[in-house]
PAROLO-350959 format. One record per residue (C-alpha): residue number from 1; residue in one letter; y, x, z. Coordinates in steps of 0.2 Angstrom, whole numbers, m for minus. Example, Ala and Ser with C-alpha at 12.3 -4.5 7.8 and 13.67 -1.06 7.14 Angstrom:
BEGIN
+-----+------+-------+-------+-------+
|  nr | rest |     y |     x |     z |
+-----+------+-------+-------+-------+
|   1 |    A |   m22 |    62 |    39 |
|   2 |    S |    m5 |    68 |    36 |
+-----+------+-------+-------+-------+
This chain:
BEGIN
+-----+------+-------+-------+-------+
|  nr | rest |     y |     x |     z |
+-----+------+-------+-------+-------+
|   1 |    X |   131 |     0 |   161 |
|   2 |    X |   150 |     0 |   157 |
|   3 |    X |   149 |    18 |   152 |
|   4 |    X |   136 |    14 |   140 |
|   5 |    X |   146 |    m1 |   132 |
|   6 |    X |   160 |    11 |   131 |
|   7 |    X |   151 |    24 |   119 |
|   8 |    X |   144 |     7 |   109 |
|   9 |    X |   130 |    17 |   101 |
|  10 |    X |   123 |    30 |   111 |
|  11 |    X |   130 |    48 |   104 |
|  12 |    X |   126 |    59 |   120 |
|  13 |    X |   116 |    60 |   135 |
|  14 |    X |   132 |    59 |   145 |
|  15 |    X |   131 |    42 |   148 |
|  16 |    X |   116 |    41 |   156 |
|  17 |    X |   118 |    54 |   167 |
|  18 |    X |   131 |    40 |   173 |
|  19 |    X |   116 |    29 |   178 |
|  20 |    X |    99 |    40 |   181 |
|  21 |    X |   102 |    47 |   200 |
|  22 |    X |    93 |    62 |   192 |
|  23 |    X |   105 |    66 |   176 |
|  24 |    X |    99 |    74 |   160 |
|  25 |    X |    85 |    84 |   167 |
|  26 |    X |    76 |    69 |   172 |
|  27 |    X |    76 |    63 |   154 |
|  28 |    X |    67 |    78 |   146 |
|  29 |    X |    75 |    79 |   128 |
|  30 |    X |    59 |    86 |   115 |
|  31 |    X |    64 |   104 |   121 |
|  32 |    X |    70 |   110 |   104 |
|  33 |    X |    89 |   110 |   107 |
|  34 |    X |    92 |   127 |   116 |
|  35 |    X |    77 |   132 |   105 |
|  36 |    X |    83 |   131 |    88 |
|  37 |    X |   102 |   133 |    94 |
|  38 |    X |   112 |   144 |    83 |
|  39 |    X |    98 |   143 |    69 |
|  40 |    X |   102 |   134 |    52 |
|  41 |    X |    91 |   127 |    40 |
|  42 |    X |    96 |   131 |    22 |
|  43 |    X |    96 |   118 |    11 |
|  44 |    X |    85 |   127 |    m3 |
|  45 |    X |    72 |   131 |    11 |
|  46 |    X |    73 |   111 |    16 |
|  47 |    X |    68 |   106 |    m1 |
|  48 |    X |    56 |   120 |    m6 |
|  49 |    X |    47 |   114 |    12 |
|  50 |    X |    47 |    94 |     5 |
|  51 |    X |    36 |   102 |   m11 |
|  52 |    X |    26 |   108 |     0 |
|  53 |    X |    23 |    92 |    10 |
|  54 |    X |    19 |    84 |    m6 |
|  55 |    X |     7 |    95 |   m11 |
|  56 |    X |    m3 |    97 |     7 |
|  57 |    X |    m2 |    78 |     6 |
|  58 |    X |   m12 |    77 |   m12 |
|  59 |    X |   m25 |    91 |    m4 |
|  60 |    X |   m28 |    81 |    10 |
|  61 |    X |   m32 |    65 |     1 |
|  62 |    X |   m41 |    74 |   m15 |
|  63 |    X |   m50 |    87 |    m5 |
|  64 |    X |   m63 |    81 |     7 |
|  65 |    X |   m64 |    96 |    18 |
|  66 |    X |   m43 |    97 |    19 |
|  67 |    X |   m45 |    77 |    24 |
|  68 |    X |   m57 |    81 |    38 |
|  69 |    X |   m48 |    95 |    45 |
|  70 |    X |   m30 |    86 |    48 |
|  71 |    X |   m43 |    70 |    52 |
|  72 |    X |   m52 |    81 |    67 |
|  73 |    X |   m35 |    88 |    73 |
|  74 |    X |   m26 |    74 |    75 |
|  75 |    X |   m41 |    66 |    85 |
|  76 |    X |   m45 |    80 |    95 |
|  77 |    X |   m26 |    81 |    98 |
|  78 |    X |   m21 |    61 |    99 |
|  79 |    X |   m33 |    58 |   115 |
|  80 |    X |   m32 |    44 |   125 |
|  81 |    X |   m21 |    45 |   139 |
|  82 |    X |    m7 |    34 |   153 |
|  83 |    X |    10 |    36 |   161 |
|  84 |    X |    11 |    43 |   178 |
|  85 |    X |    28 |    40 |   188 |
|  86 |    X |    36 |    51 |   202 |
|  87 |    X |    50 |    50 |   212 |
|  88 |    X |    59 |    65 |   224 |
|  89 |    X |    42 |    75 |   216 |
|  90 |    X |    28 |    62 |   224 |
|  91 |    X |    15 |    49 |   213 |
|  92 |    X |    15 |    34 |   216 |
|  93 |    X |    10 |    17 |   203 |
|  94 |    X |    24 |     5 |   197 |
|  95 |    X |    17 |   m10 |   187 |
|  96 |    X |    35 |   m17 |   182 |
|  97 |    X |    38 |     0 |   174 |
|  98 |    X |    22 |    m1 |   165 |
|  99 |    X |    28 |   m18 |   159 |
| 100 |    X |    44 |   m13 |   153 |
| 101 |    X |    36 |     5 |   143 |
| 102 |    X |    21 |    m9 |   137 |
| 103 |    X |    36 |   m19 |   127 |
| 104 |    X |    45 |    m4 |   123 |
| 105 |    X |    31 |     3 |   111 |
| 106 |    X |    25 |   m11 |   106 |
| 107 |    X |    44 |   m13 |    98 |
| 108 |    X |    43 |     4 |    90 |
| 109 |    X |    20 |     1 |    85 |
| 110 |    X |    26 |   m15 |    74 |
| 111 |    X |    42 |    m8 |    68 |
| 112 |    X |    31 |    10 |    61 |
| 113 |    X |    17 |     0 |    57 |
| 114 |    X |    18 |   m20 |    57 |
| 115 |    X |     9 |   m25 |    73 |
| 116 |    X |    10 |   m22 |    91 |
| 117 |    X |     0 |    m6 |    99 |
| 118 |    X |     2 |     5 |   114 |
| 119 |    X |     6 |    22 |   118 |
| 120 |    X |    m7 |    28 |   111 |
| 121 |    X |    m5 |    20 |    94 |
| 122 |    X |     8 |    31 |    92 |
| 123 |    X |    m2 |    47 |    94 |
| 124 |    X |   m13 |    47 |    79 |
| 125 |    X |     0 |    46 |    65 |
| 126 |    X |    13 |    59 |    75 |
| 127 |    X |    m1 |    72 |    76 |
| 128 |    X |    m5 |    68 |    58 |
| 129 |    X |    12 |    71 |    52 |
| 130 |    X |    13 |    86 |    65 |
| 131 |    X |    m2 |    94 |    56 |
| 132 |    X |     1 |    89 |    38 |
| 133 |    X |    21 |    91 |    35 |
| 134 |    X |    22 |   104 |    50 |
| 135 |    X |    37 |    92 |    59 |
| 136 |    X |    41 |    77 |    67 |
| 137 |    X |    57 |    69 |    64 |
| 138 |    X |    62 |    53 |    70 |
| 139 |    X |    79 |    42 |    76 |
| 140 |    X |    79 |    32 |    91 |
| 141 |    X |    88 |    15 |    90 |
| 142 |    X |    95 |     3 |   105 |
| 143 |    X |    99 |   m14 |   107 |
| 144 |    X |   117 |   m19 |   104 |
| 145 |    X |   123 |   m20 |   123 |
| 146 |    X |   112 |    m3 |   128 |
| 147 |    X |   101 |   m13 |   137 |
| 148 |    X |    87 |    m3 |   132 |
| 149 |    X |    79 |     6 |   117 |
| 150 |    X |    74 |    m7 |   103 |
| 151 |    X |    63 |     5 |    95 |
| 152 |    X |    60 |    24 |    86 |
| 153 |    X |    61 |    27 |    68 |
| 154 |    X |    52 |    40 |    58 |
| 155 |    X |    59 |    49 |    45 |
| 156 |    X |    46 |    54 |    30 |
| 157 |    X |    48 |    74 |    30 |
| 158 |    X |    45 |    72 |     9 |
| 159 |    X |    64 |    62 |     9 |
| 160 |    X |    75 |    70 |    20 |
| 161 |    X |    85 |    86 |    20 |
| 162 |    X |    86 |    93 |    39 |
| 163 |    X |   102 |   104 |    43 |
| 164 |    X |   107 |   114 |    61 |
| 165 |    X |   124 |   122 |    64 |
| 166 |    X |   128 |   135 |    75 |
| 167 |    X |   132 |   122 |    88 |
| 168 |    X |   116 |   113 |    89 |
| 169 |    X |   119 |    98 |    81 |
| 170 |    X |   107 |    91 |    70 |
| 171 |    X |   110 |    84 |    52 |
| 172 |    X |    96 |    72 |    42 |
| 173 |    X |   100 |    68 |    27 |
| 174 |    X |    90 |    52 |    22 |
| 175 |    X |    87 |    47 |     2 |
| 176 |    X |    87 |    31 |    m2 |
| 177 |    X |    89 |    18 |   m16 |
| 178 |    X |   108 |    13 |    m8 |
| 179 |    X |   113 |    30 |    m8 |
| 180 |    X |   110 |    44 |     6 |
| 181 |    X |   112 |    40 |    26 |
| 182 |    X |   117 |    54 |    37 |
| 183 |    X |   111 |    53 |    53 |
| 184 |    X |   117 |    66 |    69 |
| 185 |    X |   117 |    65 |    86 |
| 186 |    X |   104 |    65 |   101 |
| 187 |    X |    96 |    51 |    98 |
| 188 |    X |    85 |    61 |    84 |
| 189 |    X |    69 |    69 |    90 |
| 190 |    X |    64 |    84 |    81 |
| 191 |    X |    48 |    97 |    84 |
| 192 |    X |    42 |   111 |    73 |
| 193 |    X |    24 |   115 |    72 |
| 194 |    X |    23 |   135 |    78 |
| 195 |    X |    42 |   136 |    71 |
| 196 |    X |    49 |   155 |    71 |
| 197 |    X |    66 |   162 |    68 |
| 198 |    X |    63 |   165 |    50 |
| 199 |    X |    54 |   147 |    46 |
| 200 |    X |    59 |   136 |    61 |
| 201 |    X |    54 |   120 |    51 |
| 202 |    X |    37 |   122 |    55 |
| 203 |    X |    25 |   128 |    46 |
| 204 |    X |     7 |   115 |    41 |
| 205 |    X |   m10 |   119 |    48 |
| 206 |    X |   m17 |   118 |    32 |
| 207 |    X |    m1 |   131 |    26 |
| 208 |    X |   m14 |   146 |    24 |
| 209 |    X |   m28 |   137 |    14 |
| 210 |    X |   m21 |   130 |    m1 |
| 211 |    X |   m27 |   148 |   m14 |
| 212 |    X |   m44 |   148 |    m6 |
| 213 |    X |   m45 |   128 |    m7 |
| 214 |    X |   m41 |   131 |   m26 |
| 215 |    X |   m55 |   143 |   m27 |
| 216 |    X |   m66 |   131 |   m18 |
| 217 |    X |   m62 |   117 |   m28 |
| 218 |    X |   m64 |   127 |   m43 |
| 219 |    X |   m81 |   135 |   m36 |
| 220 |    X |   m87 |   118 |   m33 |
| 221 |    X |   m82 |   111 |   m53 |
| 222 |    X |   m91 |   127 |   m58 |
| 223 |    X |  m106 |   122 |   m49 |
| 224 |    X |  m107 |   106 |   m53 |
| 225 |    X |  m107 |   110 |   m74 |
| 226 |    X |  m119 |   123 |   m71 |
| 227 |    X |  m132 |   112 |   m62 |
| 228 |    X |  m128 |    95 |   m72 |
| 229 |    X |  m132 |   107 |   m86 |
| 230 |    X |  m149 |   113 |   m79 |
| 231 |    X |  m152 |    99 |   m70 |
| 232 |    X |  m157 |    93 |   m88 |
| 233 |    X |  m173 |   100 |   m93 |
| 234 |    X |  m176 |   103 |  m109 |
| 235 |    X |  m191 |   109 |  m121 |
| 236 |    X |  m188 |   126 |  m134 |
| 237 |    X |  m199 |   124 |  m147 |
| 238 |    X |  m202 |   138 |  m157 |
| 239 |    X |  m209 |   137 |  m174 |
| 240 |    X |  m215 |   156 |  m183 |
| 241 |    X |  m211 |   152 |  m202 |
| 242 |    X |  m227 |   154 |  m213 |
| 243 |    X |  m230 |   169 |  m224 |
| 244 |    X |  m224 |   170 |  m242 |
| 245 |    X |  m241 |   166 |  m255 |
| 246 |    X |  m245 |   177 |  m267 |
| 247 |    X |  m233 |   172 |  m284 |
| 248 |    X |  m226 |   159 |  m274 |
| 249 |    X |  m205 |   159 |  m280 |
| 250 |    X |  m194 |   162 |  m269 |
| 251 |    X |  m187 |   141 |  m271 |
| 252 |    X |  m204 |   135 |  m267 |
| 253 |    X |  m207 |   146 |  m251 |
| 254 |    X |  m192 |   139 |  m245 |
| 255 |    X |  m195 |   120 |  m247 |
| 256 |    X |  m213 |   125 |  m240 |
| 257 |    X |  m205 |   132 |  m224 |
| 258 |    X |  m192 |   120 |  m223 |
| 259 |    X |  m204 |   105 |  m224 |
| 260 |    X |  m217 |   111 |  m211 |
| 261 |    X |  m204 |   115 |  m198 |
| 262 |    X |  m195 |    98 |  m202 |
| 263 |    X |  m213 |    90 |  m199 |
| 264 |    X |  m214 |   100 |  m185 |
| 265 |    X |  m194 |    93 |  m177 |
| 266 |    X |  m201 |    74 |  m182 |
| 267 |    X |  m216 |    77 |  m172 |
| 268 |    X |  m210 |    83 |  m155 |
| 269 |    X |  m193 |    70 |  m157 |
| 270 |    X |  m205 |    55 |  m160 |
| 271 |    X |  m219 |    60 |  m148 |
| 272 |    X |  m221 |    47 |  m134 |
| 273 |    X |  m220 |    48 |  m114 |
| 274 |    X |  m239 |    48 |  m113 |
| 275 |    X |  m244 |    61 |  m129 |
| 276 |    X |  m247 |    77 |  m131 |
| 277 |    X |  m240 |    89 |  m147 |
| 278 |    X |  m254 |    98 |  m156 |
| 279 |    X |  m250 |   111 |  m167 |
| 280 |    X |  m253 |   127 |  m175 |
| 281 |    X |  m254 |   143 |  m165 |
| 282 |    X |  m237 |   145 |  m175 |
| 283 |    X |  m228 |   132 |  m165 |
| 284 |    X |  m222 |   138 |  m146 |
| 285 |    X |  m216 |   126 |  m134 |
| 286 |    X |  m209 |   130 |  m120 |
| 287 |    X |  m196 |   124 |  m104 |
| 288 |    X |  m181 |   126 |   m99 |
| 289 |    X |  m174 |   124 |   m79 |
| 290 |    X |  m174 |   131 |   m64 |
| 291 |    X |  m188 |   144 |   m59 |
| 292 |    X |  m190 |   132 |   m43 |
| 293 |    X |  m179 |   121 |   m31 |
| 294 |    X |  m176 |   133 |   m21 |
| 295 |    X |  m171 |   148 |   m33 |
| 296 |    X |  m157 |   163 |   m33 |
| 297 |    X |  m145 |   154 |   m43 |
| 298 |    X |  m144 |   137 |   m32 |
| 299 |    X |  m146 |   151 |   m18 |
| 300 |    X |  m131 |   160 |   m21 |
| 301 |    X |  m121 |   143 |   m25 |
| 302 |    X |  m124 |   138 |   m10 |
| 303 |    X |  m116 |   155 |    m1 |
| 304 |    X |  m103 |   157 |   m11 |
| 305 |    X |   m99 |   139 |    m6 |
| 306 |    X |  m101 |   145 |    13 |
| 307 |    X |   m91 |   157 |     9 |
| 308 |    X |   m75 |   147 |     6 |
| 309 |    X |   m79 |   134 |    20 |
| 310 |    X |   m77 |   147 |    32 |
| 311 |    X |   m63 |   155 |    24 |
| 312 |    X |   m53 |   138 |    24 |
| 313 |    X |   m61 |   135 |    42 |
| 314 |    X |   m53 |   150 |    47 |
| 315 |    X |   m35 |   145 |    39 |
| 316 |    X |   m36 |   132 |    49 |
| 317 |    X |   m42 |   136 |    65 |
| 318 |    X |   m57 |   127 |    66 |
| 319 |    X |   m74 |   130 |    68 |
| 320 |    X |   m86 |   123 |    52 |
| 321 |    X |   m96 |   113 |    66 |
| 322 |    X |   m81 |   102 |    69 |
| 323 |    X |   m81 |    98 |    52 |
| 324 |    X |   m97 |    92 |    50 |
| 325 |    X |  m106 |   109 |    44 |
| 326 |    X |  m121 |   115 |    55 |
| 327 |    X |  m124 |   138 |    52 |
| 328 |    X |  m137 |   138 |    65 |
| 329 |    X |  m123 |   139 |    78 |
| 330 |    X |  m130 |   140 |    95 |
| 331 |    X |  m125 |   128 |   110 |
| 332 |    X |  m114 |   143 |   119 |
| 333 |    X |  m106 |   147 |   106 |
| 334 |    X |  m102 |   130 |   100 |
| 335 |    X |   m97 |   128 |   118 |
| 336 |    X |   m87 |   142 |   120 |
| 337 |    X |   m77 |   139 |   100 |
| 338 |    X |   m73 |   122 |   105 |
| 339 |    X |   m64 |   128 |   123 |
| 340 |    X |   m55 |   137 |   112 |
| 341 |    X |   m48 |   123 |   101 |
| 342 |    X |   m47 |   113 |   115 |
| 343 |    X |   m33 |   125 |   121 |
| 344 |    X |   m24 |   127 |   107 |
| 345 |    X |   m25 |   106 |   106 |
| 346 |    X |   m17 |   106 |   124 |
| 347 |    X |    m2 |   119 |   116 |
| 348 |    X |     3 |   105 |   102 |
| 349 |    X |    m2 |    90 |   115 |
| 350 |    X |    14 |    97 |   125 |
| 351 |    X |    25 |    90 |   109 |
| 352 |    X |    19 |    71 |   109 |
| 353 |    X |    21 |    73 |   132 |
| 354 |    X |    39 |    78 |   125 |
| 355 |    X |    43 |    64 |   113 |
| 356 |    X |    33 |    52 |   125 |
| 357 |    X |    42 |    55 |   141 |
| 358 |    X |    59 |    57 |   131 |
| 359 |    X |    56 |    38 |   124 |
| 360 |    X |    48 |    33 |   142 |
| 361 |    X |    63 |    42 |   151 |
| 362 |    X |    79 |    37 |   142 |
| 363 |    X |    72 |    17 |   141 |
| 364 |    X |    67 |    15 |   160 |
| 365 |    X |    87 |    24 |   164 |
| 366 |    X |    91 |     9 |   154 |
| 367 |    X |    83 |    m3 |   162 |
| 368 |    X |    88 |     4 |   181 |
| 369 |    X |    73 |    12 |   186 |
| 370 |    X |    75 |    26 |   199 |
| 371 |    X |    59 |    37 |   193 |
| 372 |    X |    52 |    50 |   179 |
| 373 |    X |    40 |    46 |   170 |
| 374 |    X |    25 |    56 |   164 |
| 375 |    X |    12 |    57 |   151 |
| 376 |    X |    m5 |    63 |   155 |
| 377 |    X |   m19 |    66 |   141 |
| 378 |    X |   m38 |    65 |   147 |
| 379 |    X |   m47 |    76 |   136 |
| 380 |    X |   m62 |    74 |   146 |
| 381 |    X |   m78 |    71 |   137 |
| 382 |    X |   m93 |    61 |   141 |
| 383 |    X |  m105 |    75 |   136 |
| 384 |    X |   m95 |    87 |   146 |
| 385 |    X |   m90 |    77 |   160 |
| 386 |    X |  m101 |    83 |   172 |
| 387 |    X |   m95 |   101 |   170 |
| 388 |    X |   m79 |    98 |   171 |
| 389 |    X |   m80 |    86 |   185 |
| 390 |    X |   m89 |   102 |   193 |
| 391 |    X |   m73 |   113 |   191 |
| 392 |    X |   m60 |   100 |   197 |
| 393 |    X |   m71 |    99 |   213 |
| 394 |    X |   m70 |   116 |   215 |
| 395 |    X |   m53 |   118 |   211 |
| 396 |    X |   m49 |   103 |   227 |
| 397 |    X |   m60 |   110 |   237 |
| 398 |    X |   m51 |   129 |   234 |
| 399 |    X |   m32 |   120 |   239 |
| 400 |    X |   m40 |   111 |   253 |
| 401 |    X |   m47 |   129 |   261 |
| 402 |    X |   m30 |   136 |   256 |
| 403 |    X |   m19 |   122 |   264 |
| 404 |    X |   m33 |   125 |   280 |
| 405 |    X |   m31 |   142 |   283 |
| 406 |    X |   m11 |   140 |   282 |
| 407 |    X |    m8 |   151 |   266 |
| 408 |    X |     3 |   136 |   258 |
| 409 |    X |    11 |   121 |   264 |
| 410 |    X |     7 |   101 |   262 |
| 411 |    X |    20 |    99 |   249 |
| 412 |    X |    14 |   114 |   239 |
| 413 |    X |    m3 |   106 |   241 |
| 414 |    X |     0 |    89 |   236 |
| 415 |    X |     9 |    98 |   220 |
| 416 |    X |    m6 |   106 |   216 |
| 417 |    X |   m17 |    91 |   219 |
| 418 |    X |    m7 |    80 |   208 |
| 419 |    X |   m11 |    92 |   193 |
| 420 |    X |   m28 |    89 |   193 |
| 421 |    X |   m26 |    69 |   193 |
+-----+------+-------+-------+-------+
C-alpha cells in the first residue's frame, strides 16, 4: 500500500500492478485505450455531438415511440445478472468478495442516484445513456489513504467537452457554475457506442430516426386535425331560392328570398334533439362525415402511419413487436427477430462487463484480494427457458463426449464448461 500513498491520488495503473499478483491485465481497463489511441476529438465535433444529445433527449421524452425504444433497449440490454471470481483460471465462490463489491456500489448507487442499490442498479441508466447520448463517461474516485474506491461519477455527455491526444490520454472538460474542471488520467472510463475512425464519439441508436420521426410527428398532427375535423358531423342544408313573380321589383324578390331562407337557418338552428325539419321540396339536408368507420381515408391514415413505424423501427434496429405493435407477425418470425436483437444486446452488454469488472477489479486489488472478478448477465427468459436449457444440455453433453474420447483435455473442458455457467 506504500506505493499507493506515494502517487496520493491514483494517476496510473502502475501502482496496482505493485499489489495485484496478476498486474494490469488482471484489472481490465474498459478496452478503449489502444482503441481510440492516436484519434482526436475535435472540439467543434464535441459540441456539435452535445446539440445532438439535447435534441435525442427532447425526442425521447416528447415522442412516445423514441421513449419506448431507448426504454426496450436499455431493458433488454440492462439484465439481471452476478460476479463470478476465478483464480489461476478456476471458479470458485468468495462471500467476503461479495461483501466488499456489495458496499463498493452501493457507494457509487447513492452518490448517482441518492440511495443504496446493487450492481444492477447501475445497469439501467448506463445503457440509457449508452443508447441516448451514444457514450459513457464517468471518473472514478478513491478514499484518501487508497484504501479502496469511494465511488464512480458520471459526467452528463450534454456538459462536457471530451479531447484524446496522439498519446492516449484523455481530456474532459467539465462546465460548471465555479468555472471549468479538467479531469485526465485512468481513472476516467470512457465507451463509444459503434464508434468508427471518423465519428469515434459514438454515434446514438436513435441517430438515423430523427427526419422520419419528424415526418411521423407531422403525419400524426396531420391526422389528428383531419379526423377532429370529421369527427364532427355536420348537416348542409341547401335552400333552392324561389322564382322571381311576375312584376315582382327586383328590391322585393330580394327581401322575399332573403326572408325564407332566414326562416329556413332559424328553423334547422332552433330545432330540438327529438324533431324533425319539414320543409319544401326546395330545402335539401344533407350529412357530412365519414362514408363508414372503416373507410379509405382512416384506411390509408392508418398505413401511412405503419409506414413510418417501421421506418423508425428499422433506424433503430428493432422489431415493431418489441414496441408494443402487433403486424400479424407470426411466432417463428418473432422468434427468430428477437434472436437477432438478442445478439446484438450481448455485443453492447460487453461495455457494462468492461466498466463492471474495471470498477470490481481495481477495488478488490485494493482491498488485497488475490482474484478477478467477472460479470455475467442471464438473459434467459421464462418463456424460453426451456429451449434454451435444451441447448446448454446439449452443449455439456458435446464437451463431455469430447473430453471422453480424448480429443481435448480436463483443463480445456473445465474452460468450456465454465462458459455455459
Amino acid at each position: 500500500m506504500e506505493a499507493l500513498r506515494s502517487v496520493g491520488r491514483v494517476s496510473s495503473l502502475a501502482a496496482v500492478d505493485a499489489i495485484h499478483p496478476k498486474g494490469r491485465r488482471a484489472l481490465p481497463f474498459c478496452g478503449s485505450w489502444d482503441n481510440v489511441r492516436g484519434i482526436t476529438f475535435l472540439p467543434n465535433e464535441w459540441r456539435e455531438s452535445r446539440f445532438r444529445v439535447r435534441l435525442y433527449r427532447f425526442m425521447a421524452e416528447s415522442i412516445p415511440l423514441i421513449g419506448a425504444v431507448i426504454w426496450t433497449w436499455g431493458r433488454l440490454a440492462a439484465a439481471p445478472g452476478r460476479f463470478v471470481y476465478s483464480k489461476n483460471d478456476r471458479l470458485y465462490e468468495d462471500p467476503q468478495a461479495d461483501m466488499v463489491l456489495g458496499a463498493l456500489f452501493g457507494r457509487i448507487n447513492r452518490v448517482c442516484f441518492g440511495h443504496p442499490g446493487r450492481e444492477e442498479d447501475l445497469l439501467p441508466p448506463f445503457f440509457q445513456s449508452l443508447f441516448l447520448d451514444g457514450a459513457v463517461l464517468g471518473r472514478m474516485e478513491f478514499f484518501a489513504d487508497m484504501s479502496g474506491v469511494s465511488t464512480f461519477r458520471f459526467f452528463d455527455s450534454a456538459k462536457i467537452e471530451v479531447d484524446i491526444d496522439s498519446s492516449g490520454n484523455i481530456r474532459v472538460v467539465e462546465a460548471a457554475d465555479s468555472g471549468d474542471h479538467v479531469h485526465s488520467g485512468p481513472d476516467l472510463f470512457y465507451y463509444a457506442l459503434n464508434a468508427s475512425l471518423s465519428q469515434p464519439y459514438g454515434r446514438s441508436i436513435i441517430k438515423a430516426v430523427p427526419f422520419v420521426a419528424h415526418i411521423e410527428q407531422q403525419l400524426l398532427d396531420d391526422m389528428q386535425r383531419s379526423m377532429h375535423n370529421a369527427g364532427y358531423h355536420r348537416l348542409h342544408v341547401k335552400i333552392h331560392p324561389p322564382d322571381k313573380r311576375e312584376g315582382e321589383s327586383d328590391e322585393a324578390y330580394a327581401d322575399r328570398a332573403n326572408g325564407y331562407f332566414d326562416s329556413t337557418v332559424a328553423m334547422i338552428r332552433d330545432i330540438e334533439t327529438e324533431d324533425n325539419p319539414v320543409t319544401w321540396d326546395d330545402v335539401t339536408i344533407e350529412h357530412i362525415g365519414p362514408s363508414s368507420a372503416g373507410g379509405a381515408k382512416t384506411s390509408n391514415w392508418y398505413l401511412n402511419h405503419r409506414a413510418m413505424i417501421e421506418e423508425i423501427c428499422s433506424g433503430t434496429h428493432l422489431s415493431p413487436f418489441l414496441l408494443g405493435y402487433s403486424y400479424n407477425a407470426t411466432t417463428n418470425w418473432a422468434q427468430f427477430k428477437y434472436d437477432l436483437v438478442m445478439r446484438q444486446v450481448r455485443s453492447v452488454q460487453s461495455a457494462a462487463i468492461s466498466f463492471l469488472n474495471w470498477l470490481a477489479n481495481i477495488e478488490l486489488a485494493l482491498k488485497g484480494f488475490d482474484c478477478t472478478a467477472e460479470w455475467r448477465f442471464d438473459n434467459t427468459l421464462p418463456a424460453l427457458a426451456g429451449e434454451q436449457a435444451e441447448v446448454k444440455n446439449k452443449e455439456s453433453a458435446s464437451i463431455i463426449n469430447l473430453y471422453t474420447a480424448g480429443l481435448i483435455d480436463k483443463e480445456t473442458a473445465s474452460r468450456a464448461a465454465s462458459r455455459l455457467v
